[in-house]
N, CA, C and O atoms as a GROMACS GRO file, in nm:
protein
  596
    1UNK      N    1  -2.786   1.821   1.840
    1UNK     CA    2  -2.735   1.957   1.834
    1UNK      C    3  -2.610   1.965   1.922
    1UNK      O    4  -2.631   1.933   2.039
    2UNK      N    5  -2.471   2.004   1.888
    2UNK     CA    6  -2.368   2.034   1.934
    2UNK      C    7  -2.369   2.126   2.035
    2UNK      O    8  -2.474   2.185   2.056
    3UNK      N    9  -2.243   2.156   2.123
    3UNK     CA   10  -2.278   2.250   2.237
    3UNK      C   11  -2.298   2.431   2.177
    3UNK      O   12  -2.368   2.523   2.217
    4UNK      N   13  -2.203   2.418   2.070
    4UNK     CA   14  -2.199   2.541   1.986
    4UNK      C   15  -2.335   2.578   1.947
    4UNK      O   16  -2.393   2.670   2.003
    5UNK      N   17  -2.392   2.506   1.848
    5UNK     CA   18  -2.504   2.492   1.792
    5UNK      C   19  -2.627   2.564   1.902
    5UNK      O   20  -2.695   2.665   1.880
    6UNK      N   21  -2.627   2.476   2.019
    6UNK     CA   22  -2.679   2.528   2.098
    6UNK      C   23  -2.706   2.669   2.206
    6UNK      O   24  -2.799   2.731   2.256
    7UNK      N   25  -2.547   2.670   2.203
    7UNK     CA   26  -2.543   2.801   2.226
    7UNK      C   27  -2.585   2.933   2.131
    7UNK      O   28  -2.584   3.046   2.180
    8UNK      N   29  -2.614   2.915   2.021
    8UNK     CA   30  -2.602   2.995   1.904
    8UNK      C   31  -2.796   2.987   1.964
    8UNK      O   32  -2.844   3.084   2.024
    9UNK      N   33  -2.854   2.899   1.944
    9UNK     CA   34  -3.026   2.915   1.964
    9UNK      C   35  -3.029   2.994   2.112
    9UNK      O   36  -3.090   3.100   2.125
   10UNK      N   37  -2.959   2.932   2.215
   10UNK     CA   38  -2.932   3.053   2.336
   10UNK      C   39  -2.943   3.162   2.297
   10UNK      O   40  -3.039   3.233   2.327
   11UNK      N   41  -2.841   3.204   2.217
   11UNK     CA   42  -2.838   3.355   2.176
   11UNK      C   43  -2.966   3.448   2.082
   11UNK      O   44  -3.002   3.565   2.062
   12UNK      N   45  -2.994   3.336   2.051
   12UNK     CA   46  -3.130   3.363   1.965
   12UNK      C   47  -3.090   3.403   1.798
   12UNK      O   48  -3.156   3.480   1.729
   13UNK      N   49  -2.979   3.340   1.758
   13UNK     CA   50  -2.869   3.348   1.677
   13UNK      C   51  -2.903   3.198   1.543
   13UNK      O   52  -2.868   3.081   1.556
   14UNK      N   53  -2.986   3.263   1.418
   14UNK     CA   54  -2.983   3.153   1.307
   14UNK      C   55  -2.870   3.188   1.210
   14UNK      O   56  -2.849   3.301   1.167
   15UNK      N   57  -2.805   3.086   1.182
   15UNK     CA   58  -2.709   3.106   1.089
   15UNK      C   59  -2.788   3.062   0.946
   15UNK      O   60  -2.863   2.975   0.903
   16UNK      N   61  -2.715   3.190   0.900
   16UNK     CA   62  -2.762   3.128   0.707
   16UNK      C   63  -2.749   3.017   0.626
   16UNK      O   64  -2.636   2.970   0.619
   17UNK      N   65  -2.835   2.964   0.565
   17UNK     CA   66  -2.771   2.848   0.484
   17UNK      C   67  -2.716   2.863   0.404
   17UNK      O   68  -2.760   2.923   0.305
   18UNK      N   69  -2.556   2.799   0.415
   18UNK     CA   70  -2.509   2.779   0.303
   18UNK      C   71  -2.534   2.830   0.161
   18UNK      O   72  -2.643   2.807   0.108
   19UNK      N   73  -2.420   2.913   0.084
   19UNK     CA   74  -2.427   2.950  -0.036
   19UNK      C   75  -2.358   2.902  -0.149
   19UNK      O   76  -2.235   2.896  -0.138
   20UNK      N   77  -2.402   2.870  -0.240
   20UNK     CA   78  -2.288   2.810  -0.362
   20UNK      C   79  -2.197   2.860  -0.392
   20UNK      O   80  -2.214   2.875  -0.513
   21UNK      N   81  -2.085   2.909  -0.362
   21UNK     CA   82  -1.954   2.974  -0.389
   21UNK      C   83  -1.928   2.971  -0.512
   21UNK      O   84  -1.886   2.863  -0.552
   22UNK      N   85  -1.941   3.076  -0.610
   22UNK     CA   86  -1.902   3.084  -0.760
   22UNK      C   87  -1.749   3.008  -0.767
   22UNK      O   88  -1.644   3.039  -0.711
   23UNK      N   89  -1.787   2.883  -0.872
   23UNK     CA   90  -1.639   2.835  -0.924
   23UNK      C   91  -1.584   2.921  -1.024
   23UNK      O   92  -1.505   2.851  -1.087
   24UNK      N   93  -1.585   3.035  -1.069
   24UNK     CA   94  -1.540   3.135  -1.165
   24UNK      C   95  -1.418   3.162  -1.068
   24UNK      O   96  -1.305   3.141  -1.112
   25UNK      N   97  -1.435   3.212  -0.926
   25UNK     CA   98  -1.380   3.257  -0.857
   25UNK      C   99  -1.240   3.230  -0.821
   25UNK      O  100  -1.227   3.114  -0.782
   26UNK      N  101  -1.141   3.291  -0.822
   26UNK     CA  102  -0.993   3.308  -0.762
   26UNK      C  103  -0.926   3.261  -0.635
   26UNK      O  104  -0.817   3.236  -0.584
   27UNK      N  105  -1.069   3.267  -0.611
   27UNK     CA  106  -1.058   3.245  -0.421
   27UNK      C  107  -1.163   3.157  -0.392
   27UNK      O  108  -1.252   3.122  -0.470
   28UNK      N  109  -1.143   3.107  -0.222
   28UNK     CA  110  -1.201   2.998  -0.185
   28UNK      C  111  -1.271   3.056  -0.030
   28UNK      O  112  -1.210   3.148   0.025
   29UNK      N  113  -1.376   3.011   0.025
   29UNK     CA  114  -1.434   3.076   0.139
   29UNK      C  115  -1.361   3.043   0.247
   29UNK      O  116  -1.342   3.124   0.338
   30UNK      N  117  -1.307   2.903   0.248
   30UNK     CA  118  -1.143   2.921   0.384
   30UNK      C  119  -1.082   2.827   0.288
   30UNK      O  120  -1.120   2.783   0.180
   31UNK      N  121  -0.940   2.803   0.384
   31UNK     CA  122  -0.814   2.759   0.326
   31UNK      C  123  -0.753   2.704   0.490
   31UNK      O  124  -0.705   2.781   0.573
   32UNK      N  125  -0.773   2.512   0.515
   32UNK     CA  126  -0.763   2.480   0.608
   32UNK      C  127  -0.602   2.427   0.614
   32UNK      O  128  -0.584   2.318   0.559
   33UNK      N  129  -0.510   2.477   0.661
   33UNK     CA  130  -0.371   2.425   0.674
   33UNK      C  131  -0.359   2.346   0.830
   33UNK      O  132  -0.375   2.417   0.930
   34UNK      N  133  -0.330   2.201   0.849
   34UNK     CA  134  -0.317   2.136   0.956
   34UNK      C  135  -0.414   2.166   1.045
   34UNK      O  136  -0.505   2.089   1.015
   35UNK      N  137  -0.459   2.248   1.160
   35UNK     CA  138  -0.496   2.261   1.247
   35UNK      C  139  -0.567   2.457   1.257
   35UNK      O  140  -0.636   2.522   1.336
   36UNK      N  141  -0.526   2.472   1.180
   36UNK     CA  142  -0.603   2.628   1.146
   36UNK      C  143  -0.655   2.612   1.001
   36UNK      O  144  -0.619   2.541   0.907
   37UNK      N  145  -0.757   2.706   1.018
   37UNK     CA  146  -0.863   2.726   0.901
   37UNK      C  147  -0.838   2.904   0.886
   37UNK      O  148  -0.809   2.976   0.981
   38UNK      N  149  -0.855   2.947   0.755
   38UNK     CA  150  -0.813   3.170   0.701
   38UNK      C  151  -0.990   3.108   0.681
   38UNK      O  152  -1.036   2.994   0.694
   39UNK      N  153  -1.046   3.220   0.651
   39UNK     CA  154  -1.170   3.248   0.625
   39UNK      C  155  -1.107   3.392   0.565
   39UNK      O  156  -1.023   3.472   0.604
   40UNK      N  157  -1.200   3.379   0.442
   40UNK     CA  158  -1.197   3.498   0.348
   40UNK      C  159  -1.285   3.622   0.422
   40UNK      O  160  -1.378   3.594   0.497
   41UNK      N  161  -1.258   3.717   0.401
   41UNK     CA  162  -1.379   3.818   0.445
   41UNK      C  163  -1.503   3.842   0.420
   41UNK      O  164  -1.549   3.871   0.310
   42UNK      N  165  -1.562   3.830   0.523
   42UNK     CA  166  -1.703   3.882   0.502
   42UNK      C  167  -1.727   4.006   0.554
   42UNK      O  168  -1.688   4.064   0.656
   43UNK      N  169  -1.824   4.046   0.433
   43UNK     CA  170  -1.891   4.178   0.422
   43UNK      C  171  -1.976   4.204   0.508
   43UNK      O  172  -1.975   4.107   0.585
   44UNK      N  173  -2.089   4.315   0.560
   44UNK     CA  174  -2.185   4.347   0.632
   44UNK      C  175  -2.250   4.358   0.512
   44UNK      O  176  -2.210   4.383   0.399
   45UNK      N  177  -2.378   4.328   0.566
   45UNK     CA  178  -2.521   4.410   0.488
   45UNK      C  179  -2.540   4.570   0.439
   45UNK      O  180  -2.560   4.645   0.343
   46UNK      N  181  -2.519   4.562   0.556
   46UNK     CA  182  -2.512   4.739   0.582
   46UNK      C  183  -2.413   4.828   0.468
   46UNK      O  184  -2.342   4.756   0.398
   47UNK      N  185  -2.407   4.921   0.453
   47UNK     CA  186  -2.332   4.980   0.368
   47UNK      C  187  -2.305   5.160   0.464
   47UNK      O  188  -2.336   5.198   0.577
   48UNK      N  189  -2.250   5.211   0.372
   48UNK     CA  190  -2.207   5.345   0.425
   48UNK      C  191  -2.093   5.337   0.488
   48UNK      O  192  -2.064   5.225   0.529
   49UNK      N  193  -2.010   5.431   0.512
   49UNK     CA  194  -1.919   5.499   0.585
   49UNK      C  195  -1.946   5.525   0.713
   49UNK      O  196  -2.039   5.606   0.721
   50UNK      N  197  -1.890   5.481   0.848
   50UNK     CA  198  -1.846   5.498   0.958
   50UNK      C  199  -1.798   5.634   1.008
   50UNK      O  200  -1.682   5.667   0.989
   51UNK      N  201  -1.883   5.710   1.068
   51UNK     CA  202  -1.864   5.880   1.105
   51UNK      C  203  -1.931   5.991   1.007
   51UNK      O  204  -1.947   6.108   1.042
   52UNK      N  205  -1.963   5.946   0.894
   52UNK     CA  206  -2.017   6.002   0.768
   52UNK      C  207  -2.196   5.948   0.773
   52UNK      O  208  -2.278   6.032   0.811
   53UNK      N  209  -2.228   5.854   0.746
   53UNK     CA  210  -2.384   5.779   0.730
   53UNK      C  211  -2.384   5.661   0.811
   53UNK      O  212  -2.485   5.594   0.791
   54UNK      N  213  -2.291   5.604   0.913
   54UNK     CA  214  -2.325   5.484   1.004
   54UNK      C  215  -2.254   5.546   1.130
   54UNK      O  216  -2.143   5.600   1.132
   55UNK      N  217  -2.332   5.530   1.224
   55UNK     CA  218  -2.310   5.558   1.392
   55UNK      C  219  -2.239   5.450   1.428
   55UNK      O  220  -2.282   5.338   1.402
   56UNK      N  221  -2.124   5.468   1.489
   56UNK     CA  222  -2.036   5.373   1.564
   56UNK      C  223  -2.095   5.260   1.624
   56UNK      O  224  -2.036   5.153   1.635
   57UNK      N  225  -2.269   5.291   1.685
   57UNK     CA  226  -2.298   5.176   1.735
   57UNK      C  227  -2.383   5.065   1.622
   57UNK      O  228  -2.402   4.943   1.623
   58UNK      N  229  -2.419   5.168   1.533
   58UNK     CA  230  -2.461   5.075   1.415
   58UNK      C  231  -2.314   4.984   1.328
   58UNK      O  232  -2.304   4.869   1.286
   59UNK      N  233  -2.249   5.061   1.330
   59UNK     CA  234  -2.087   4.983   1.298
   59UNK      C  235  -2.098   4.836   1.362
   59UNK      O  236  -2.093   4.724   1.310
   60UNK      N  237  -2.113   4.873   1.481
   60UNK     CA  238  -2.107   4.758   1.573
   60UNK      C  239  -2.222   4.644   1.514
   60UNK      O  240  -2.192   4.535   1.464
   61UNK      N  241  -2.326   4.685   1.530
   61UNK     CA  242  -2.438   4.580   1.480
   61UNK      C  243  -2.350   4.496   1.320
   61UNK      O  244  -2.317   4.378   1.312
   62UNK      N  245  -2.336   4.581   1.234
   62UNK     CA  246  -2.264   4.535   1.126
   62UNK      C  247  -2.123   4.428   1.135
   62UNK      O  248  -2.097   4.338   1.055
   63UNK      N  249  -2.049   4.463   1.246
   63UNK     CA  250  -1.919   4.381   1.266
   63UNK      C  251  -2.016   4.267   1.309
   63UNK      O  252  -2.010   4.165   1.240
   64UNK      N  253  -2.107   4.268   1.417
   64UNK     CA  254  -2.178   4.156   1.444
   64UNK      C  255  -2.233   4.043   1.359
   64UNK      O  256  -2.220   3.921   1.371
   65UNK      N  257  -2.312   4.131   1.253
   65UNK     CA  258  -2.347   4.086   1.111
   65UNK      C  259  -2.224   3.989   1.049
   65UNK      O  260  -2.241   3.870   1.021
   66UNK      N  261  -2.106   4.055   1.034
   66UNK     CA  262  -1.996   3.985   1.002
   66UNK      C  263  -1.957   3.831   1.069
   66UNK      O  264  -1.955   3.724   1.008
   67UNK      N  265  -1.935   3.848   1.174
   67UNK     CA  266  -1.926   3.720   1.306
   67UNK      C  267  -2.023   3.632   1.243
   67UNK      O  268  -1.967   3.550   1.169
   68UNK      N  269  -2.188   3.617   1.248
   68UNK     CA  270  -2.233   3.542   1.202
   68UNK      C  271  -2.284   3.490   1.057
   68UNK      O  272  -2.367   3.407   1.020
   69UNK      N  273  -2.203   3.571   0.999
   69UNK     CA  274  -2.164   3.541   0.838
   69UNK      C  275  -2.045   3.414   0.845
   69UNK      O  276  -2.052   3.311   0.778
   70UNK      N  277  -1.933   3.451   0.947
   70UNK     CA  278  -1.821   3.403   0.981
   70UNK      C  279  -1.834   3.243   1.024
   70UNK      O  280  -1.765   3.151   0.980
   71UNK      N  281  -1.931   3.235   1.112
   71UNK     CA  282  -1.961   3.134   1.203
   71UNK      C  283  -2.012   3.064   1.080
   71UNK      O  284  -1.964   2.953   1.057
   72UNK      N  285  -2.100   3.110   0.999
   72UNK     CA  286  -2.204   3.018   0.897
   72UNK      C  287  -2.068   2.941   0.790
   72UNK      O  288  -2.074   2.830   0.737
   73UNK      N  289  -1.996   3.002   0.785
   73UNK     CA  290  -1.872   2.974   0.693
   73UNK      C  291  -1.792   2.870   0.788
   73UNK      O  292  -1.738   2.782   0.721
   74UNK      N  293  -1.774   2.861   0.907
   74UNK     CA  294  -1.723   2.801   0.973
   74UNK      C  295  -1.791   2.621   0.989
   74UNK      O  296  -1.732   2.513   0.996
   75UNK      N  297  -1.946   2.659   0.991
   75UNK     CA  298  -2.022   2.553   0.979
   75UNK      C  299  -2.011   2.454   0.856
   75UNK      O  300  -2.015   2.332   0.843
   76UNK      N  301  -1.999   2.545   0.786
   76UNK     CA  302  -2.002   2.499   0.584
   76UNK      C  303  -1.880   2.426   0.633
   76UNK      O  304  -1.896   2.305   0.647
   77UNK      N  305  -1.749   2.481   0.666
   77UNK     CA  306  -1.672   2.425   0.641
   77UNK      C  307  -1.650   2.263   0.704
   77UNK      O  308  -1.605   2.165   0.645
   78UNK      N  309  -1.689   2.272   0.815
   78UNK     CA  310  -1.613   2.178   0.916
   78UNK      C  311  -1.744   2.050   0.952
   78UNK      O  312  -1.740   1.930   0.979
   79UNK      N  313  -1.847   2.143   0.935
   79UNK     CA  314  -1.964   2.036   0.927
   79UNK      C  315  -2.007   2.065   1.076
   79UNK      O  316  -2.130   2.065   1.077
   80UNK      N  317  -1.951   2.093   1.222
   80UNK     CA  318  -1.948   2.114   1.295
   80UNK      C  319  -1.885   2.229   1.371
   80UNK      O  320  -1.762   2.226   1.376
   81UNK      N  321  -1.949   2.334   1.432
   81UNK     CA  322  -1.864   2.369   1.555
   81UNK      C  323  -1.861   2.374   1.650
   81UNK      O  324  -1.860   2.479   1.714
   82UNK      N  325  -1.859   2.236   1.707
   82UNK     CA  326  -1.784   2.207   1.810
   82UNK      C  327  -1.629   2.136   1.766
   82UNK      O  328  -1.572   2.067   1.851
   83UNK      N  329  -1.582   2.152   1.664
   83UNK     CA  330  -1.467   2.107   1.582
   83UNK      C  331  -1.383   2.254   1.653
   83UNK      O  332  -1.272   2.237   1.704
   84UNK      N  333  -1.435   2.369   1.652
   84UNK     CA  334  -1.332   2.467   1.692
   84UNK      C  335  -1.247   2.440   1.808
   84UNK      O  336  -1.310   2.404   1.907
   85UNK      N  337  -1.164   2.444   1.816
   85UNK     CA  338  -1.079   2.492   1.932
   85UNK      C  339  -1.057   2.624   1.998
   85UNK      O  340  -1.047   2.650   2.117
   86UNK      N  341  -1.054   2.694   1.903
   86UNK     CA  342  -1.037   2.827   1.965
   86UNK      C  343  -1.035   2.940   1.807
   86UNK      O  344  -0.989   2.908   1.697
   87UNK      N  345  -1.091   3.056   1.841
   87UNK     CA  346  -1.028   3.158   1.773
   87UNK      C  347  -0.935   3.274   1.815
   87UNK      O  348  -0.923   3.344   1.916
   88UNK      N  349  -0.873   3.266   1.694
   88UNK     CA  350  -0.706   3.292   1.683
   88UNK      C  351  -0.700   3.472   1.682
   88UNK      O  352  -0.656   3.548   1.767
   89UNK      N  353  -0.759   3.497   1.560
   89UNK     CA  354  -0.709   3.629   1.525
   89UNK      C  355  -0.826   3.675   1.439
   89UNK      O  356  -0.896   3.604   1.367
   90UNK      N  357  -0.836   3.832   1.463
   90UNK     CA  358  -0.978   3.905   1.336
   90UNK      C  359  -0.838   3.957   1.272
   90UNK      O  360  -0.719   3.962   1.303
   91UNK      N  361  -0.906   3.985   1.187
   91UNK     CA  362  -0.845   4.145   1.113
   91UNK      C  363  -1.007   4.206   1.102
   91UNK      O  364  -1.086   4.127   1.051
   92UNK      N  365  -1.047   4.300   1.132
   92UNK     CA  366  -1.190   4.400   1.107
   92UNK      C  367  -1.156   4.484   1.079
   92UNK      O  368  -1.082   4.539   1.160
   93UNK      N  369  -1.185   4.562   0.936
   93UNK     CA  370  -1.158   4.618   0.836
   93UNK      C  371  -1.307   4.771   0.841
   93UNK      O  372  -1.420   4.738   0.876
   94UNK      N  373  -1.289   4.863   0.819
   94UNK     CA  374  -1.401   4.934   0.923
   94UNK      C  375  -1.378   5.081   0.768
   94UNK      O  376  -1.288   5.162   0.751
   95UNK      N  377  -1.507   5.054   0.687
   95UNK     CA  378  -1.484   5.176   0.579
   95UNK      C  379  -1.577   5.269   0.693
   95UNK      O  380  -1.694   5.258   0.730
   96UNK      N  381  -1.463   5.368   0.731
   96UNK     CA  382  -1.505   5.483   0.753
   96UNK      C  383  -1.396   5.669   0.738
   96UNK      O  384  -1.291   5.675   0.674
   97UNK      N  385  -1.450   5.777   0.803
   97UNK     CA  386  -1.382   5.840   0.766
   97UNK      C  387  -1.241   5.897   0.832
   97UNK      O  388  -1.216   5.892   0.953
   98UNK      N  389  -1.152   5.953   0.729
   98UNK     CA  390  -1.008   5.950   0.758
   98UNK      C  391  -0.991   6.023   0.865
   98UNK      O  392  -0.881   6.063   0.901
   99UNK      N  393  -1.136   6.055   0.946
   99UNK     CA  394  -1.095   6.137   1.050
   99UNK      C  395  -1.187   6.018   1.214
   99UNK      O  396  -1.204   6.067   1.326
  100UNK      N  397  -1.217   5.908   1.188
  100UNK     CA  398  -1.258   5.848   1.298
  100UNK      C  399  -1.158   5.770   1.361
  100UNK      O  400  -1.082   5.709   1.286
  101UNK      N  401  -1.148   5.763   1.434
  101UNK     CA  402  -1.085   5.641   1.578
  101UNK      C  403  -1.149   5.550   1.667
  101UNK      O  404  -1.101   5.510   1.773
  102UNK      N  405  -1.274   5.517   1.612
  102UNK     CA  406  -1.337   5.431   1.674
  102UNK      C  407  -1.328   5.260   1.610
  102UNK      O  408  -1.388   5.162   1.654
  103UNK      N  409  -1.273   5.263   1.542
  103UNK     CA  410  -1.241   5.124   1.450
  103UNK      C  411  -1.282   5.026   1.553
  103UNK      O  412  -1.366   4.941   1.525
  104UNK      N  413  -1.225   5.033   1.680
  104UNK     CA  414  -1.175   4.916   1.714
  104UNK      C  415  -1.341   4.881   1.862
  104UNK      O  416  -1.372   4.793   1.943
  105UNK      N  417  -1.395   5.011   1.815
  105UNK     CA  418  -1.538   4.994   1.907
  105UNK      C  419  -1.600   4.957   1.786
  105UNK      O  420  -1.623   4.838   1.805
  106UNK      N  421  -1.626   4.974   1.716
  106UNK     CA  422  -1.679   4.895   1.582
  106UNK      C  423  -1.665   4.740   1.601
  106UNK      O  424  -1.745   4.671   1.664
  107UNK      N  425  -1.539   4.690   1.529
  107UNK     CA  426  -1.511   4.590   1.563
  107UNK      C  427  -1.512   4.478   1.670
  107UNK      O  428  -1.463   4.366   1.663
  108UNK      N  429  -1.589   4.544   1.781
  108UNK     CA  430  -1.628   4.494   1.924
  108UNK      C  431  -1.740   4.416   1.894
  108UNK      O  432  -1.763   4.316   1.962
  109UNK      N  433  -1.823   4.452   1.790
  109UNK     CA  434  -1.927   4.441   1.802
  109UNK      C  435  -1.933   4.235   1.732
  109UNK      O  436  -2.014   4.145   1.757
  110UNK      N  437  -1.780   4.236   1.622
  110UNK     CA  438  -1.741   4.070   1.592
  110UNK      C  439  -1.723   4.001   1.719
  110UNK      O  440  -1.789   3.902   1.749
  111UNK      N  441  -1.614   4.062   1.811
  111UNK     CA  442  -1.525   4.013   1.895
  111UNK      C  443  -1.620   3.965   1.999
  111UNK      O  444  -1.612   3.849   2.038
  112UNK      N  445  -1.706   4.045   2.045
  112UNK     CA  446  -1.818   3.983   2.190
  112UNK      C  447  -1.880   3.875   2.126
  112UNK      O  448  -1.846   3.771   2.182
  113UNK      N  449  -1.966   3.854   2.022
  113UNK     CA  450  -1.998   3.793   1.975
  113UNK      C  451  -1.932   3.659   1.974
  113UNK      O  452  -2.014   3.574   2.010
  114UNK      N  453  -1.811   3.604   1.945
  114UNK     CA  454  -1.714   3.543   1.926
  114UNK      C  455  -1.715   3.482   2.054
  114UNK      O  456  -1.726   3.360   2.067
  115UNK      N  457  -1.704   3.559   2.149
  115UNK     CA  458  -1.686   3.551   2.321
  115UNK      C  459  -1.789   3.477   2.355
  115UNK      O  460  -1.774   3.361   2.393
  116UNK      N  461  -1.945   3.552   2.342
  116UNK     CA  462  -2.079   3.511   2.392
  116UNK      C  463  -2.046   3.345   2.265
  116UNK      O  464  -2.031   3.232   2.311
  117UNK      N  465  -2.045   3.355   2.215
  117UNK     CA  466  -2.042   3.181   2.170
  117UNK      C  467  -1.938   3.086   2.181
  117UNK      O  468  -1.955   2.971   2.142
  118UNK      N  469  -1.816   3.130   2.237
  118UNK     CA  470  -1.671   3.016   2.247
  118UNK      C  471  -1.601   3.045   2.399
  118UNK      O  472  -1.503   2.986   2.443
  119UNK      N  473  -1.664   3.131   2.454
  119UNK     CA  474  -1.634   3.166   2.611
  119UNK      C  475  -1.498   3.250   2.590
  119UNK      O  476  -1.479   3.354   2.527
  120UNK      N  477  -1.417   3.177   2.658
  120UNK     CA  478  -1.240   3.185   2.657
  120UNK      C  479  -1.206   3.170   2.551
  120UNK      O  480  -1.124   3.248   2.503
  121UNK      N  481  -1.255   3.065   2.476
  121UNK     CA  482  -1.181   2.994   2.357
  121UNK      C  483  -1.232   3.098   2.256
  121UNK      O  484  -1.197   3.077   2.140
  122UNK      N  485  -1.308   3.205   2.280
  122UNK     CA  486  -1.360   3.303   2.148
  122UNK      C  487  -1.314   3.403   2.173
  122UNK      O  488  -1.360   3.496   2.106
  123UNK      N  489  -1.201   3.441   2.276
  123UNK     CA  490  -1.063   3.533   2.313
  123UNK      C  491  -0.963   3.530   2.196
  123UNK      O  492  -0.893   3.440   2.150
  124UNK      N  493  -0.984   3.679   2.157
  124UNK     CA  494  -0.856   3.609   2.010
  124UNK      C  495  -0.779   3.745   2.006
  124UNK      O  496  -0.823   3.851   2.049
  125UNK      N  497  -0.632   3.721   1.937
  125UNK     CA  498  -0.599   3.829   1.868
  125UNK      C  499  -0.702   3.933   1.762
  125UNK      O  500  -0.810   3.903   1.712
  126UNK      N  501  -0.627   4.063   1.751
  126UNK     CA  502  -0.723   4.087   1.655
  126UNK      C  503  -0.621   4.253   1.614
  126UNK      O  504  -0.536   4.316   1.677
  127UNK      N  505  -0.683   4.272   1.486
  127UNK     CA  506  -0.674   4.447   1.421
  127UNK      C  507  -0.796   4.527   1.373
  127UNK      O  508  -0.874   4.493   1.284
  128UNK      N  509  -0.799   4.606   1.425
  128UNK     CA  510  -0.937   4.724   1.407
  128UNK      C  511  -0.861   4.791   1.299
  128UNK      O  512  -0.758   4.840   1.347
  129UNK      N  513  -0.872   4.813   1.168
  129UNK     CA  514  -0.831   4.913   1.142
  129UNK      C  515  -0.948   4.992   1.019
  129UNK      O  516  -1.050   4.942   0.972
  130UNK      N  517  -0.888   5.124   0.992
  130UNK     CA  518  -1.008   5.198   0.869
  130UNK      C  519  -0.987   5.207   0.770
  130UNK      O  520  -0.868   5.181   0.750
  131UNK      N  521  -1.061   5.241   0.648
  131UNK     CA  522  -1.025   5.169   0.520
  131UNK      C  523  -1.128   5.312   0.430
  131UNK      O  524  -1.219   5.365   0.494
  132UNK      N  525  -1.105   5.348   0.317
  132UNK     CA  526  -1.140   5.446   0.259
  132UNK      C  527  -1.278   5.377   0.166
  132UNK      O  528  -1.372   5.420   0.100
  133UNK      N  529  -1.228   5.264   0.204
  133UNK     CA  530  -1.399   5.224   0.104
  133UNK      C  531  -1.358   5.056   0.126
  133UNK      O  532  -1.263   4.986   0.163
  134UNK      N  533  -1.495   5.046   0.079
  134UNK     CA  534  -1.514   4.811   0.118
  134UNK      C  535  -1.572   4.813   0.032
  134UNK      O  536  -1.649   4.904   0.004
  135UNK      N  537  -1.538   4.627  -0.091
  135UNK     CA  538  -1.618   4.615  -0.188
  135UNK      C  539  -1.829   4.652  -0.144
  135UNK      O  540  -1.884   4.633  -0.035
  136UNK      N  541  -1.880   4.693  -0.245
  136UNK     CA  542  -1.974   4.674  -0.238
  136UNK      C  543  -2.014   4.815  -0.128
  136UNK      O  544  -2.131   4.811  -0.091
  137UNK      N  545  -1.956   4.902  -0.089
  137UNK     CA  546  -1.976   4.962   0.014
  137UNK      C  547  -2.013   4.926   0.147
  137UNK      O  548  -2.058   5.005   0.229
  138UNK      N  549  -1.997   4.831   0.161
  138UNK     CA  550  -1.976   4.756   0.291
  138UNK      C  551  -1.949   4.793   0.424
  138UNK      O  552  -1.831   4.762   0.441
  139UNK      N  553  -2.009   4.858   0.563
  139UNK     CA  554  -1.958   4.907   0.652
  139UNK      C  555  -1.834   4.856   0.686
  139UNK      O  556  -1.727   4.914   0.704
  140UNK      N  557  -1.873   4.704   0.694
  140UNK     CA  558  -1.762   4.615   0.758
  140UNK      C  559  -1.690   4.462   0.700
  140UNK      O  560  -1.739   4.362   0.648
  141UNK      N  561  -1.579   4.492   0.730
  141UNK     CA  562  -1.509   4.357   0.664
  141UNK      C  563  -1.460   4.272   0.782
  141UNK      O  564  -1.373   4.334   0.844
  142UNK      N  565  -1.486   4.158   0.830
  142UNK     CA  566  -1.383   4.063   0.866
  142UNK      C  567  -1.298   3.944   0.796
  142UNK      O  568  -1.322   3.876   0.696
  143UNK      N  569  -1.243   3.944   0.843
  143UNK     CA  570  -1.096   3.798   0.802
  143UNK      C  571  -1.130   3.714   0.977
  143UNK      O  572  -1.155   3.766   1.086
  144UNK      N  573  -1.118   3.579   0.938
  144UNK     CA  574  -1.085   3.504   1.067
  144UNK      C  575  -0.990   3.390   1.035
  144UNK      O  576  -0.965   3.332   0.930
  145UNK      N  577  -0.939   3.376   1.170
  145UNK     CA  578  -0.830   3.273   1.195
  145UNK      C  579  -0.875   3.135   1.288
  145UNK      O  580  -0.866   3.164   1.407
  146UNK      N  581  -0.906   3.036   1.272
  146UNK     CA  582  -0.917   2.961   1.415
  146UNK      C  583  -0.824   2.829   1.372
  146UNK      O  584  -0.745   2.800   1.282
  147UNK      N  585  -0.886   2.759   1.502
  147UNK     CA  586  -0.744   2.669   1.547
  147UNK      C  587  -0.897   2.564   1.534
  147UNK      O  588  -1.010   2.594   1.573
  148UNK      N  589  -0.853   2.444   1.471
  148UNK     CA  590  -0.967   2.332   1.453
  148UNK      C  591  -0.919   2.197   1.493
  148UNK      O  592  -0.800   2.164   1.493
  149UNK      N  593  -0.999   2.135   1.520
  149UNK     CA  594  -0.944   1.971   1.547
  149UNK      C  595  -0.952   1.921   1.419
  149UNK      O  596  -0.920   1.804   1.396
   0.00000   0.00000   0.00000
């Protein structure tokens, strides 16, 4: 078991197994150029609108949800993470209503996460922003960026 790996059972944190990615599809679950890996977005479980039917701190649980959707995609990909170097950048994508400002406490809920498993190296850029609706009704969307060996 890797140091990552390990840290993830620390946390008390199982990642999903692996899913067959429809080859119908347009798109690919990342896209590794040299030394960075895009990860497509992942959805939350959760559904509803942010300020309307989900509490900011349930937002949060959901961005969390996201992170280890993220991480499981990260695993698929690389076979390992302890291959990460660092993460780079979110974009967290937050369907809620045109009248909230909490996006970016939402989105806290990816970012610690990220932290509690890569220390420093899970310090990243990032954008909170709100969105009038997510496929599937989705509380929460992330995008990730990292830097890989």
């Amino acid at each position: 078991m890797g140091k990552i790996e390990a840290k993830l059972h620390e946390l008390g944190i199982e990642l999903p197994a692996p899913t067959p990615w429809p080859a119908h599809l347009p798109l690919i679950p990342a896209v590794r150029v040299g030394n960075l890996i895009w990860l497509s977005g992942k959805t939350s479980k959760m559904t509803g609108k942010v300020g309307r039917d989900v509490t900011v701190e349930q937002g949060y649980e959901a961005a969390k949800e996201c992170a280890i959707g993220l991480i499981a995609t990260l695993r698929d990909e690389l076979g390992d993470l302890d291959k990460v170097k660092r993460i780079v950048k979110l974009l967290s994508m937050v369907n809620s209503t045109d009248t909230l400002t909490q996006q970016p406490q939402v989105a806290h809920g990816c970012s610690d996460l990220l932290v509690a498993v890569w220390g420093e190296h899970g310090r990243h850029a990032r954008s909170a922003v709100g969105m009038a609706s997510l496929p599937g009704d989705a509380t929460v969307e992330v995008e990730l960026i990292a830097e890989v060996d």
